[in-house]
gemmi code that builds the backbone of each chain (N, CA, C; Angstrom):
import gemmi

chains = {
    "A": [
        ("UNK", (-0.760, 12.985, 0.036), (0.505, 12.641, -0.628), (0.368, 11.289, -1.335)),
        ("UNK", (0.769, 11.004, -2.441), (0.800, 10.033, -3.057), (1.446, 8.830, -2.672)),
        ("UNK", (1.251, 7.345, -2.820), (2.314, 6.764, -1.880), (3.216, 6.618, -2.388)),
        ("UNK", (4.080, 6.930, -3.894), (5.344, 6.849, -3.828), (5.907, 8.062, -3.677)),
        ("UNK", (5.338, 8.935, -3.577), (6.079, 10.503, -2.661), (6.275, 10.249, -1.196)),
        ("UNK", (5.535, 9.768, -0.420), (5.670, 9.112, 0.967), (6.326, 7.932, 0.756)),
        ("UNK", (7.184, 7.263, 0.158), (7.891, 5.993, -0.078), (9.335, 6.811, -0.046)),
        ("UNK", (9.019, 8.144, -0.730), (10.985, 8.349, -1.294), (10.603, 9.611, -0.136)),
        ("UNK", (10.139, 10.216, 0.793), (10.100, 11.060, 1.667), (10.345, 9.987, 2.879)),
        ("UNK", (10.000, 8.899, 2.975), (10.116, 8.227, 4.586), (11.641, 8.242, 4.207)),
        ("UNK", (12.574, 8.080, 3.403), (13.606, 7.434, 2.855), (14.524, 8.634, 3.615)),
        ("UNK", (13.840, 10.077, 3.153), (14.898, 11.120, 2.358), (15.199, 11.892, 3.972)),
        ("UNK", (13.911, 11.652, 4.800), (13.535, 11.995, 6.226), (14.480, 11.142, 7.669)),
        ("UNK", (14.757, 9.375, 6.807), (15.151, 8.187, 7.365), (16.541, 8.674, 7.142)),
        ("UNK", (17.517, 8.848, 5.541), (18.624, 9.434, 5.884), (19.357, 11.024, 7.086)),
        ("UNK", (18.606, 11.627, 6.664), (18.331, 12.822, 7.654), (18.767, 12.203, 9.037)),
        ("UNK", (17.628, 11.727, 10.009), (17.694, 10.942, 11.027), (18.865, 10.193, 11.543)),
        ("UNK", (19.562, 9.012, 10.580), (20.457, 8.703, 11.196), (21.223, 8.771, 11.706)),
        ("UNK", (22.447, 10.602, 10.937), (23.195, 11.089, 11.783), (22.631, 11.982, 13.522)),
        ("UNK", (21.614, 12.498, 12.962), (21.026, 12.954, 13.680), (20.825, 12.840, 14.845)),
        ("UNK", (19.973, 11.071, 14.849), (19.492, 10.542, 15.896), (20.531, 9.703, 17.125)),
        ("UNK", (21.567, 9.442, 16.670), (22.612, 9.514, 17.282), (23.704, 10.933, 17.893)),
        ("UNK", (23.653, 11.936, 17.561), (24.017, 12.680, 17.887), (22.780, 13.580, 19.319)),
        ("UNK", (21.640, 13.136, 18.779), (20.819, 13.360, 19.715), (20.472, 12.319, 21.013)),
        ("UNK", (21.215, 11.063, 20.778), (21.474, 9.981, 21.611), (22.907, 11.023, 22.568)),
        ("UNK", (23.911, 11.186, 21.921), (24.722, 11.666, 22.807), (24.625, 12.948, 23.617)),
        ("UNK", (23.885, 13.385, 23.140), (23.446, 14.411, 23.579), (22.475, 14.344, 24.855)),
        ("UNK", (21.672, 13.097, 25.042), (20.866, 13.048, 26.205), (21.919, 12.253, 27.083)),
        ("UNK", (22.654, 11.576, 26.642), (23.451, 10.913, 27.661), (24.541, 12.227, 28.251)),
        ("UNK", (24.676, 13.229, 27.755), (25.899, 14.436, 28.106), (24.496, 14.898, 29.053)),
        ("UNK", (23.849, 15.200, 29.311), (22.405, 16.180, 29.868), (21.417, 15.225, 30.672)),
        ("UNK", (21.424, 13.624, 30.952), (20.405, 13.559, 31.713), (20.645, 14.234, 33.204)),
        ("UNK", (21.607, 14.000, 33.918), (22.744, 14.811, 35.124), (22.417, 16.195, 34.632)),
        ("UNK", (22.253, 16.851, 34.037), (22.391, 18.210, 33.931), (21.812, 19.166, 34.851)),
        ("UNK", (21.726, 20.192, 35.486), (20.728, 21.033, 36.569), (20.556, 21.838, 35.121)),
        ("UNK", (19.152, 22.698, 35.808), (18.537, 23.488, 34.547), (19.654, 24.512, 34.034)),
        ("UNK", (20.600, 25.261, 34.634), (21.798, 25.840, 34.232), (22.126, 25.461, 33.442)),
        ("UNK", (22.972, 24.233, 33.314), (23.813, 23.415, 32.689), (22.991, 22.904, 31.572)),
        ("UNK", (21.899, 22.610, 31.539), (21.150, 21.886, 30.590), (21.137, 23.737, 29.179)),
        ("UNK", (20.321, 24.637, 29.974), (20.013, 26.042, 29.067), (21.514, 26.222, 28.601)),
        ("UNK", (23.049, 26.268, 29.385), (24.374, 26.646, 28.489), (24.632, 25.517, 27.559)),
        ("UNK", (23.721, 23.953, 27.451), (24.004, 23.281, 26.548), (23.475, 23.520, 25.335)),
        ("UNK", (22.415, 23.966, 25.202), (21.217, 24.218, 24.380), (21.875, 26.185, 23.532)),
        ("UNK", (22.422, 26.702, 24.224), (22.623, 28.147, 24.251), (23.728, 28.161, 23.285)),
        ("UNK", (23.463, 27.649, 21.884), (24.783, 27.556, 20.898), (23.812, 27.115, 19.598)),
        ("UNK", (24.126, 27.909, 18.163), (23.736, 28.004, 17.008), (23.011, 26.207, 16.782)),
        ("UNK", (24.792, 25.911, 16.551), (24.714, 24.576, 15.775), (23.371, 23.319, 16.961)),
        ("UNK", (23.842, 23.320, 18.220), (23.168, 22.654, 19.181), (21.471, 22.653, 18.401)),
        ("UNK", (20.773, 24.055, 18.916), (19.806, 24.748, 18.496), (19.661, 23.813, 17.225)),
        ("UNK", (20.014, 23.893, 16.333), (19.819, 24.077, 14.509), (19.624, 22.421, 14.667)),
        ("UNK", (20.434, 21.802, 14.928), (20.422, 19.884, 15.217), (19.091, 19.699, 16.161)),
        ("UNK", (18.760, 20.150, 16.969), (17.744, 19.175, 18.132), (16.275, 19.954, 17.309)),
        ("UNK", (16.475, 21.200, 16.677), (14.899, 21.447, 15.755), (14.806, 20.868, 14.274)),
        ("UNK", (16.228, 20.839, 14.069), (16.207, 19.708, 12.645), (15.687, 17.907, 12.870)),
        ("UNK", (15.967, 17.859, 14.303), (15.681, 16.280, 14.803), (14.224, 16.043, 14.509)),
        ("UNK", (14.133, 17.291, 16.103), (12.628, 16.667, 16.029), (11.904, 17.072, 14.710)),
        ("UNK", (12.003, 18.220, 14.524), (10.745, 18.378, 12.729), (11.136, 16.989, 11.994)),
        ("UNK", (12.125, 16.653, 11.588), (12.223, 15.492, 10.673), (11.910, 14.356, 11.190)),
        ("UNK", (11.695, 13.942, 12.768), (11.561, 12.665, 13.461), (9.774, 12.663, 13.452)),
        ("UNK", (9.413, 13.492, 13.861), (7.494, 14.050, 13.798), (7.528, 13.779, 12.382)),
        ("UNK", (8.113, 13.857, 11.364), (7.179, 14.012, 9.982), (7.255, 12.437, 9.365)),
        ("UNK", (9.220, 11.876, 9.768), (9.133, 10.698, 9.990), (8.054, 10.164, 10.431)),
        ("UNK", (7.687, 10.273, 11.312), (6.969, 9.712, 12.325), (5.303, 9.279, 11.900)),
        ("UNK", (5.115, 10.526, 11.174), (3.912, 10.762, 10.982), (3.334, 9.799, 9.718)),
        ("UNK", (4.784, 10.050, 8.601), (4.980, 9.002, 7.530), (4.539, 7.510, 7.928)),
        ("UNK", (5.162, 7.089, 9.159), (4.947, 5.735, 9.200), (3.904, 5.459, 10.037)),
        ("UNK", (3.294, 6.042, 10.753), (2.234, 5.676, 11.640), (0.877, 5.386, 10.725)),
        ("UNK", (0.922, 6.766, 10.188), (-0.495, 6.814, 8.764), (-0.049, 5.325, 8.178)),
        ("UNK", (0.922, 4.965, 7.602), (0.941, 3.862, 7.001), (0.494, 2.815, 7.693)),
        ("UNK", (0.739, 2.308, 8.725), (0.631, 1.042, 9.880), (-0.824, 1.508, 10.062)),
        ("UNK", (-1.424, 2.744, 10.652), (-2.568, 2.844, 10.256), (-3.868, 2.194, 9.442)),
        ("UNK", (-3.661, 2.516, 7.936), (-3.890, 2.414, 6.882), (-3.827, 0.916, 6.461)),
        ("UNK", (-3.341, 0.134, 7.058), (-2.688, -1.435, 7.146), (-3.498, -1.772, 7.624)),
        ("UNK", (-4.165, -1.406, 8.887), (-5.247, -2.356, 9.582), (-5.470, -1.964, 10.701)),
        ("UNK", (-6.669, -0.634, 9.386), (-7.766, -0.147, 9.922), (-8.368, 0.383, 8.538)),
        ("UNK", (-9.745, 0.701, 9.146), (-10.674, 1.315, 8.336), (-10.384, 2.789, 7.878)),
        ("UNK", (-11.350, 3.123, 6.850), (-10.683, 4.856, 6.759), (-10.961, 5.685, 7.293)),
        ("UNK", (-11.875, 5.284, 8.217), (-12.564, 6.213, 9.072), (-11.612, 6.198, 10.501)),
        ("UNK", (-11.313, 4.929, 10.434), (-10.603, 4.995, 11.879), (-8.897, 5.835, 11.463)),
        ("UNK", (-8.479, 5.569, 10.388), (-7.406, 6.228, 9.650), (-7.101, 7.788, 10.046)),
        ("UNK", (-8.552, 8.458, 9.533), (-8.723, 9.530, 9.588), (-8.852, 9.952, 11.088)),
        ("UNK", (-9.318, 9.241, 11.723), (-9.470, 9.568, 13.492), (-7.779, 9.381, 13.826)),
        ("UNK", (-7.501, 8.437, 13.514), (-5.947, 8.098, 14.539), (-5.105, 9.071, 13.447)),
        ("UNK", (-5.188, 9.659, 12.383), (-4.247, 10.324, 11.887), (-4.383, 11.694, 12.457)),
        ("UNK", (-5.655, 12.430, 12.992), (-5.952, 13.673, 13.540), (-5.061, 13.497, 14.773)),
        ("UNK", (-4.617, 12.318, 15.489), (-4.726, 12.487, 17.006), (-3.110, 11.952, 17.010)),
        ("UNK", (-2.491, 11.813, 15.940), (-1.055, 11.749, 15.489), (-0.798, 13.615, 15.577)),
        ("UNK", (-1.575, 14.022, 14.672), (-1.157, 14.971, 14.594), (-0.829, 16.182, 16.328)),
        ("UNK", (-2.011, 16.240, 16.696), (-2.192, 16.142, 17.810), (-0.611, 15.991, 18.336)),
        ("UNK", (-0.369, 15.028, 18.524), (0.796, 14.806, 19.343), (2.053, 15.072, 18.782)),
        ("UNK", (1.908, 15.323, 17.530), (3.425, 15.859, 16.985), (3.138, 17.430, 16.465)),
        ("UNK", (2.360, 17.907, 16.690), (1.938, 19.335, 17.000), (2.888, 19.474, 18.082)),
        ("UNK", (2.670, 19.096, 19.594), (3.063, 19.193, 20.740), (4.419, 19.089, 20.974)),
        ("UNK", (4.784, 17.790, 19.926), (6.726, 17.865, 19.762), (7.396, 19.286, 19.578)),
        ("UNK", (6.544, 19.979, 18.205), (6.762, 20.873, 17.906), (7.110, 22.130, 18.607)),
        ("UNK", (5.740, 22.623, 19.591), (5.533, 23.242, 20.414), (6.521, 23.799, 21.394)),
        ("UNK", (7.128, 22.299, 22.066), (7.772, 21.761, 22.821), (8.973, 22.439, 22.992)),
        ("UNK", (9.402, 22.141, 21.343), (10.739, 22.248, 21.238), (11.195, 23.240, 20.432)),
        ("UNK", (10.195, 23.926, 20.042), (10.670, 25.434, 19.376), (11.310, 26.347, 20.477)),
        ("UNK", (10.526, 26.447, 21.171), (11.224, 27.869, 22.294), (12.161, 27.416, 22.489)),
        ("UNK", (12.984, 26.642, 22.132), (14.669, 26.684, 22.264), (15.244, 27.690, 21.543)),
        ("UNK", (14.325, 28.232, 20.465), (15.350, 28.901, 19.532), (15.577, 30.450, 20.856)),
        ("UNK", (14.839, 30.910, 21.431), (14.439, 31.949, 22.372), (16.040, 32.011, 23.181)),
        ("UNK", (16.473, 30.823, 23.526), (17.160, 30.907, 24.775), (18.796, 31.780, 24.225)),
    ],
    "B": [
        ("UNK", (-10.175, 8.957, 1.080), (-9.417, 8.295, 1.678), (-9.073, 6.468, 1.025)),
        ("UNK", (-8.209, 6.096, 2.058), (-7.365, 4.680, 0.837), (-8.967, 3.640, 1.536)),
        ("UNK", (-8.248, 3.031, 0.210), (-9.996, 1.595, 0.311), (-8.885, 0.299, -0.454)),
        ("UNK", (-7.787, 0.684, 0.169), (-6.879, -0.602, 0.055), (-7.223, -1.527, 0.899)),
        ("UNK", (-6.725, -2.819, 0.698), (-7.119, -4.229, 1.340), (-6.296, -4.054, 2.631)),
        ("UNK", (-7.231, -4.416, 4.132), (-6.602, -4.520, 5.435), (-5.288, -5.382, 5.189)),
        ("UNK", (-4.032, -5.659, 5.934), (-3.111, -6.579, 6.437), (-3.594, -7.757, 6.755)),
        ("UNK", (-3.509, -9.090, 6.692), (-3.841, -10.133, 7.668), (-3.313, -9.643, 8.941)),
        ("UNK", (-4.335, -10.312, 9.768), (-3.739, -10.373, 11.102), (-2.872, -10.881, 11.729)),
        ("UNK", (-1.778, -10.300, 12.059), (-0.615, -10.872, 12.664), (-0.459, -12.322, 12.806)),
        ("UNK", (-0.984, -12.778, 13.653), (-1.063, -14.216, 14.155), (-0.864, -15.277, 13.449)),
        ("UNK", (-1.726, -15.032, 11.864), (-1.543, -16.212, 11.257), (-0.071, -16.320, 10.415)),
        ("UNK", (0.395, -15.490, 10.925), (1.781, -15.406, 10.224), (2.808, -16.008, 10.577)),
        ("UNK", (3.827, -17.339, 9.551), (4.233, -18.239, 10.697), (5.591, -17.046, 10.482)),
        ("UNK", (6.151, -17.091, 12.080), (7.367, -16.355, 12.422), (8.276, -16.520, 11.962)),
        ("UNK", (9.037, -16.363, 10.900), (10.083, -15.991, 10.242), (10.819, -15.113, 10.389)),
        ("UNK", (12.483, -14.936, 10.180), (12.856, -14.011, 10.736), (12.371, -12.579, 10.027)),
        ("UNK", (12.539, -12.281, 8.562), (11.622, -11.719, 7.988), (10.789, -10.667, 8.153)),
        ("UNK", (10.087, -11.650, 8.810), (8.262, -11.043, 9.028), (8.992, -10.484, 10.776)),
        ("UNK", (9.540, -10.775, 11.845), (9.796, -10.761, 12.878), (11.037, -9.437, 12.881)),
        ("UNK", (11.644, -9.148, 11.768), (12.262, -7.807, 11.972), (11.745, -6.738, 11.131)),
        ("UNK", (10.096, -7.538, 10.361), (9.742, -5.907, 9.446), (8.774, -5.667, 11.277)),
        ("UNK", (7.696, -6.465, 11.522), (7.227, -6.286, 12.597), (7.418, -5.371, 13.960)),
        ("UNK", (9.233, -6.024, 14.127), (9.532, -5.127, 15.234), (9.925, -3.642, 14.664)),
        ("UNK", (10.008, -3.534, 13.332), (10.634, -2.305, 12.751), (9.656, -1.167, 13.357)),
        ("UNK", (8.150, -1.888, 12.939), (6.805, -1.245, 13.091), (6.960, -0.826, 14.441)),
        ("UNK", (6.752, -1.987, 15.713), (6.287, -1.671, 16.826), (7.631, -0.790, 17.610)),
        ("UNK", (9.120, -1.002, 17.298), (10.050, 0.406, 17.984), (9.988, 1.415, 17.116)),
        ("UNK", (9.331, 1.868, 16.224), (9.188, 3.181, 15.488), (7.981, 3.584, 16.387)),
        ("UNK", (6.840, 2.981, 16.446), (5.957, 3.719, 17.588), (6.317, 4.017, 18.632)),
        ("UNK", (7.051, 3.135, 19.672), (8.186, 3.386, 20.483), (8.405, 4.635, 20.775)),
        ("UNK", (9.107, 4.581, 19.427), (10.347, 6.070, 19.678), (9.399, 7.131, 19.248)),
        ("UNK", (7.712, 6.949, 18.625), (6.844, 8.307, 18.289), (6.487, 8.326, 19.537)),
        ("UNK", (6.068, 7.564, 20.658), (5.301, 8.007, 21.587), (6.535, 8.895, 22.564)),
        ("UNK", (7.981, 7.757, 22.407), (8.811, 8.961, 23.523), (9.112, 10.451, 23.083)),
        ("UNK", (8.854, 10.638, 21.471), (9.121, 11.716, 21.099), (8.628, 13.545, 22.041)),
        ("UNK", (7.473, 13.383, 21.993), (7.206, 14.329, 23.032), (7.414, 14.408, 24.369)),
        ("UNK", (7.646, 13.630, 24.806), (8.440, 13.558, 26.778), (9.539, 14.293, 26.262)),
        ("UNK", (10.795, 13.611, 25.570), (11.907, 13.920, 25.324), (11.813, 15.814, 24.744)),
        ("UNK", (11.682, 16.072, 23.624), (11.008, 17.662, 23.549), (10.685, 18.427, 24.639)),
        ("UNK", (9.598, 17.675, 25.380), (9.036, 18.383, 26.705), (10.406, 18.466, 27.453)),
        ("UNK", (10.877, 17.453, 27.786), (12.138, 17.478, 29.050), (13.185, 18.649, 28.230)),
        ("UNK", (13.445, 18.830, 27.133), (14.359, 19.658, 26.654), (13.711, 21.167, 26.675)),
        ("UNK", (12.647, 21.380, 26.389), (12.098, 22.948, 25.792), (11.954, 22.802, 27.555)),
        ("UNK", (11.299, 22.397, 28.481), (11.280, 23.121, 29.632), (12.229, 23.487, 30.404)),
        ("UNK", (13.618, 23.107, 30.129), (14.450, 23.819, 30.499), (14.631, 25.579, 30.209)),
        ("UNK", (13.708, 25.277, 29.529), (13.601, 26.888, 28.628), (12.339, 27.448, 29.688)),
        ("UNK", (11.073, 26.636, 29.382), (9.814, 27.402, 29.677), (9.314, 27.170, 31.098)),
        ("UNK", (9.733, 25.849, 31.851), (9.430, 25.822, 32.732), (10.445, 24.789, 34.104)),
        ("UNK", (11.183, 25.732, 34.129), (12.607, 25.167, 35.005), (12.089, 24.402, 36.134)),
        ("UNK", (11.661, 24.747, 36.909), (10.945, 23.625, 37.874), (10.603, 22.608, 37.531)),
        ("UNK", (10.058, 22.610, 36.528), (9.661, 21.053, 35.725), (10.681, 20.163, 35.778)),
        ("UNK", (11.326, 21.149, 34.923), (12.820, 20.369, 34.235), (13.415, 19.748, 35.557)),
        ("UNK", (13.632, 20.244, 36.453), (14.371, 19.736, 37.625), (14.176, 18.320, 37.949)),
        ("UNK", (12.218, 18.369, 38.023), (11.866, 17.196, 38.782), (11.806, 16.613, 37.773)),
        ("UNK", (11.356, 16.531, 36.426), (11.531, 15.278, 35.584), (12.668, 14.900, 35.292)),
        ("UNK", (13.675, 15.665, 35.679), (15.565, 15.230, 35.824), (15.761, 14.247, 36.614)),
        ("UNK", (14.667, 14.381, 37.616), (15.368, 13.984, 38.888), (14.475, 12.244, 38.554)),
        ("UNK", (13.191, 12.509, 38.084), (12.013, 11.240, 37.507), (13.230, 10.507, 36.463)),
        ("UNK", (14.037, 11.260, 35.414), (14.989, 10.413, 34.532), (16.248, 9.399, 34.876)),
        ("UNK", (16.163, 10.248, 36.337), (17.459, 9.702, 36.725), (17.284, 8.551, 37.977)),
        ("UNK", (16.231, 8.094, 37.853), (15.902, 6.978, 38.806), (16.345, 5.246, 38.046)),
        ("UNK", (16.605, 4.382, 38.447), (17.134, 3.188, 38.351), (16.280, 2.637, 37.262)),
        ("UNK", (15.191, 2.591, 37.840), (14.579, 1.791, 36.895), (13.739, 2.906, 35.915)),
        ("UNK", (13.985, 3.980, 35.683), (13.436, 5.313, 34.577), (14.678, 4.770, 33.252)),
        ("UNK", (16.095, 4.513, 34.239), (17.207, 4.486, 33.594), (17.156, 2.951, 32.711)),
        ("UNK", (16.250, 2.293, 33.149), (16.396, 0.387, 32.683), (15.180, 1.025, 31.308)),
        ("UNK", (14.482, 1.796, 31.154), (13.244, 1.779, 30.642), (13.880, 2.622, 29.052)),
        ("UNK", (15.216, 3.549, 29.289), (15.760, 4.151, 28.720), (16.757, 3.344, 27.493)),
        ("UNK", (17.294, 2.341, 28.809), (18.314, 1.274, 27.880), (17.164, 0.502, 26.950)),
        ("UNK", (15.876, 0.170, 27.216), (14.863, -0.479, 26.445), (15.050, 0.552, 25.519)),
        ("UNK", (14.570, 1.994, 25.416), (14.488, 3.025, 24.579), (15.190, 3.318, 23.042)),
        ("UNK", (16.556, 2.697, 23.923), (17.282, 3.040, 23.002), (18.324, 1.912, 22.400)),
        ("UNK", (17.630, 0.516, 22.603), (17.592, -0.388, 22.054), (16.677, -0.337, 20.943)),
        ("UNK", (15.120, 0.037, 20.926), (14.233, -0.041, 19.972), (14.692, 1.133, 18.692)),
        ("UNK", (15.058, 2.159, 19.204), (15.448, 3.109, 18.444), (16.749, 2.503, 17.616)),
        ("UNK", (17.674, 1.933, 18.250), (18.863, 1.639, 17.566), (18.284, 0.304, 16.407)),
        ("UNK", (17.569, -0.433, 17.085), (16.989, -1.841, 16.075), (16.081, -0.941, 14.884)),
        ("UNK", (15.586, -0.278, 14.997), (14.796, 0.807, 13.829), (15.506, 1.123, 12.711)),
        ("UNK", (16.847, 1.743, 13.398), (18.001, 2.444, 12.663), (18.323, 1.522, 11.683)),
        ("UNK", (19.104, 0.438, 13.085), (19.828, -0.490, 12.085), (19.291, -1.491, 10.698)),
        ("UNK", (18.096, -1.789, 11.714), (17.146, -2.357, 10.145), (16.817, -1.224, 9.227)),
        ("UNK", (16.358, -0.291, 9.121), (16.215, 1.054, 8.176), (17.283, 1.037, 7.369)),
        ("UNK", (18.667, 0.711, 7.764), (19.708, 0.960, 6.762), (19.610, -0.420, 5.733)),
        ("UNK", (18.967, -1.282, 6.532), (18.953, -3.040, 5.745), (17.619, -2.465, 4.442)),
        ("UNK", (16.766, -1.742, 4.848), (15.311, -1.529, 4.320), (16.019, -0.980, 2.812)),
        ("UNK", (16.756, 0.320, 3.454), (17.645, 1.271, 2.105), (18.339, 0.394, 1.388)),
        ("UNK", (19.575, -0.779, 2.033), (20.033, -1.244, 1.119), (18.867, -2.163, 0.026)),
        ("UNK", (17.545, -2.641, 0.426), (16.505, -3.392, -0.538), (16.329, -2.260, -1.165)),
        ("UNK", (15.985, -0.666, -1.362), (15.720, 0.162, -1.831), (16.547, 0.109, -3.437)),
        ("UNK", (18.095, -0.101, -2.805), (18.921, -0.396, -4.397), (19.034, -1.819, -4.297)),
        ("UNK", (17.466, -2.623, -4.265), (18.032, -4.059, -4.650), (19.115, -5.050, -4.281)),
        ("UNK", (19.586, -4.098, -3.221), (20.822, -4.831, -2.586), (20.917, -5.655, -1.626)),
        ("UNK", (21.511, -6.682, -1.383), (21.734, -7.475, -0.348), (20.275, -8.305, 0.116)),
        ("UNK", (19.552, -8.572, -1.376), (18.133, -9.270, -1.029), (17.947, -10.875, -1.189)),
        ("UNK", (19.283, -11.637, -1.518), (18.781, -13.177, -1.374), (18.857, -13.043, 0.230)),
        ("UNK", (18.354, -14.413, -0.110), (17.845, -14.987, 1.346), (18.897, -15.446, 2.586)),
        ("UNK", (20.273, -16.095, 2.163), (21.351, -15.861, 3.034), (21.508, -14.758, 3.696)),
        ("UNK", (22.110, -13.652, 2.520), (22.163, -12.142, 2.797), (21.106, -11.275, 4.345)),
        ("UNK", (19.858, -11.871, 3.767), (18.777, -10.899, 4.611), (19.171, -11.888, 5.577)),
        ("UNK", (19.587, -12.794, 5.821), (19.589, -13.900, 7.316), (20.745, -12.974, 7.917)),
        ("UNK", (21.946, -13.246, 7.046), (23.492, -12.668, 7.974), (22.897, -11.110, 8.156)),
        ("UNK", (22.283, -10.215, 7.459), (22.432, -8.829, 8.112), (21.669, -8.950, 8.952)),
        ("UNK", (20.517, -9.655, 9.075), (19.244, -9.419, 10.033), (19.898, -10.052, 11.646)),
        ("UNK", (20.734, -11.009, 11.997), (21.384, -11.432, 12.710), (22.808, -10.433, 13.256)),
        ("UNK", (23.975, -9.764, 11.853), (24.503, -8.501, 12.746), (23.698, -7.611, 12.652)),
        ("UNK", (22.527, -7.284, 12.676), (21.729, -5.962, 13.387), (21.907, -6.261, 14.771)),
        ("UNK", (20.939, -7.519, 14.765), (20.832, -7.940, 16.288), (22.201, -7.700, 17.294)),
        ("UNK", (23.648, -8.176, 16.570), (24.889, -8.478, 17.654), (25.119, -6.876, 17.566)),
        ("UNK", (25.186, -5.980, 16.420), (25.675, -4.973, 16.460), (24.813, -4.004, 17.517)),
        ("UNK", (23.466, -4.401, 17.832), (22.623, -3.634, 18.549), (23.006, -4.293, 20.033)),
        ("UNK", (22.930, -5.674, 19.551), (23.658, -5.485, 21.197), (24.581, -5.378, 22.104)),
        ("UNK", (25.443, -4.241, 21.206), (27.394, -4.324, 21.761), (26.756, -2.693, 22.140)),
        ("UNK", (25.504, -2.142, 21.129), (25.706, -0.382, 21.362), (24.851, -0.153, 22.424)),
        ("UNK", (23.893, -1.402, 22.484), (22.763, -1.109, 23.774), (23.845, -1.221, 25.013)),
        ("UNK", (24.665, -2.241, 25.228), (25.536, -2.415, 26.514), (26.238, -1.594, 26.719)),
        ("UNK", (27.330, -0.830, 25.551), (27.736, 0.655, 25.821), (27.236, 2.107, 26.408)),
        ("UNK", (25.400, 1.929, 25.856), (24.661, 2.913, 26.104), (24.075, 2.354, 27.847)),
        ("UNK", (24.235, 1.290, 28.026), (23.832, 0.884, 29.349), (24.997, 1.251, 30.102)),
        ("UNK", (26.357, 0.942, 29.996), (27.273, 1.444, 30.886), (27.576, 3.080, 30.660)),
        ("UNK", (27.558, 3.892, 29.886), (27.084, 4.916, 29.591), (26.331, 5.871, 30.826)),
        ("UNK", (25.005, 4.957, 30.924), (24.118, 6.003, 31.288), (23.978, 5.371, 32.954)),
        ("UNK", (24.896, 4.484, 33.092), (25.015, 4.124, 35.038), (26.380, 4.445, 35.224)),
        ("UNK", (27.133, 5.075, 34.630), (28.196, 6.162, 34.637), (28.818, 7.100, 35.240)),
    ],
}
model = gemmi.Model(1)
for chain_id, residues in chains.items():
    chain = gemmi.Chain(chain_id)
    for i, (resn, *xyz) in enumerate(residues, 1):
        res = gemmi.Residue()
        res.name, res.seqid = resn, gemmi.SeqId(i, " ")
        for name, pos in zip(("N", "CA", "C"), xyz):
            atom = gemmi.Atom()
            atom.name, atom.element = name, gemmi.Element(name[0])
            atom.pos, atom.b_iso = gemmi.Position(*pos), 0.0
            res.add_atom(atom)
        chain.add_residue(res)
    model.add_chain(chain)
structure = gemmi.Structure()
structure.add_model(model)
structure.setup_entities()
């Protein structure tokens, strides 16, 4: 990606997020108390669903946006290319994670 | 791959407020990438693996899991709130040097009226 396509994507990803990431703040504070019951009838609703896979995909890509950058800041390209594989790596796993919600 | 010029190294940088809220912008955005997958995990295993979910409920809901959380979501909220300061430089806005002092200062008070809410909140 070019860096001013990753300049107006951290942006477009960063608006996204804000409502978001607060609503996903209230959302862990309604559910840390939760038993697994209570937690699956929270999750067991369209809009719920549609918000916590819109979070995380946009928070991972966020994510991914700014790490490569700080990266890229200070380190080599080789090491770039190593710590950007092992980003991925771990926001693969967000992914993973948090898809089978759509299932429930 | 980029063959742009490294960053100086931190250190020699004299601390300004500035340099001290692009900095922390950096280090609670990693923050909140590394909690990203716990948080996912603790949610999808309610789905895939309920036993889990129980005991890392029970790992969330310990005293000091709960002090590590209010840190959490302090860094996340200081991210936010500077991110919206970042957007307003985006339209050129609010960039003399007074300006970036007074917002960079209510980030700080405004973050710390929502961290104390989110602290009484979550010992609730």
């Amino acid at each position: 990606m070019k860096g001013s396509a990753k300049w107006y994507w951290q942006r477009v990803s960063a608006m996204i997020l804000v409502p978001t990431s607060y609503w996903f703040v209230f959302f862990f504070l309604n559910n840390l108390e939760s038993s697994q019951a209570i937690m699956l009838n929270s999750l067991n609703n369209f809009f719920v669903k549609f918000l916590m896979i819109l979070f995380f995909f946009v928070a991972a890509f966020h994510g991914r946006l700014g790490l490569v950058t700080i990266y890229q800041d200070y380190f080599d390209s080789d090491k770039v290319k190593l710590y950007s594989r092992l980003t991925d790596v771990l926001l693969l796993l967000v992914i993973l994670f948090i898809l089978p919600i759509i299932l429930i | 791959m980029t063959t742009s010029p490294l960053s100086p190294h931190l250190q020699i940088h004299k601390p300004v407020l500035t340099m001290i809220f692009s900095i922390t912008h950096r280090i609670s955005g990693i923050i909140f990438a590394i909690s990203l997958p716990f948080l996912a995990f603790w949610i999808g295993s309610s789905y895939f693996a309920p036993t889990l979910f129980e005991s890392l409920s029970v790992f969330f809901n310990y005293a000091l899991i709960k002090l590590v959380f209010i840190f959490w979501f302090f860094a996340l909220n200081h991210h936010l709130l500077n991110g919206l300061k970042y957007f307003l430089w985006t339209f050129a806005k609010g960039m003399e040097l007074n300006q970036v002092y007074l917002i960079s200062y209510c980030i700080l008070f405004i973050n710390l009226i929502m961290t104390a809410i989110f602290s009484w909140s979550i010992f609730s």
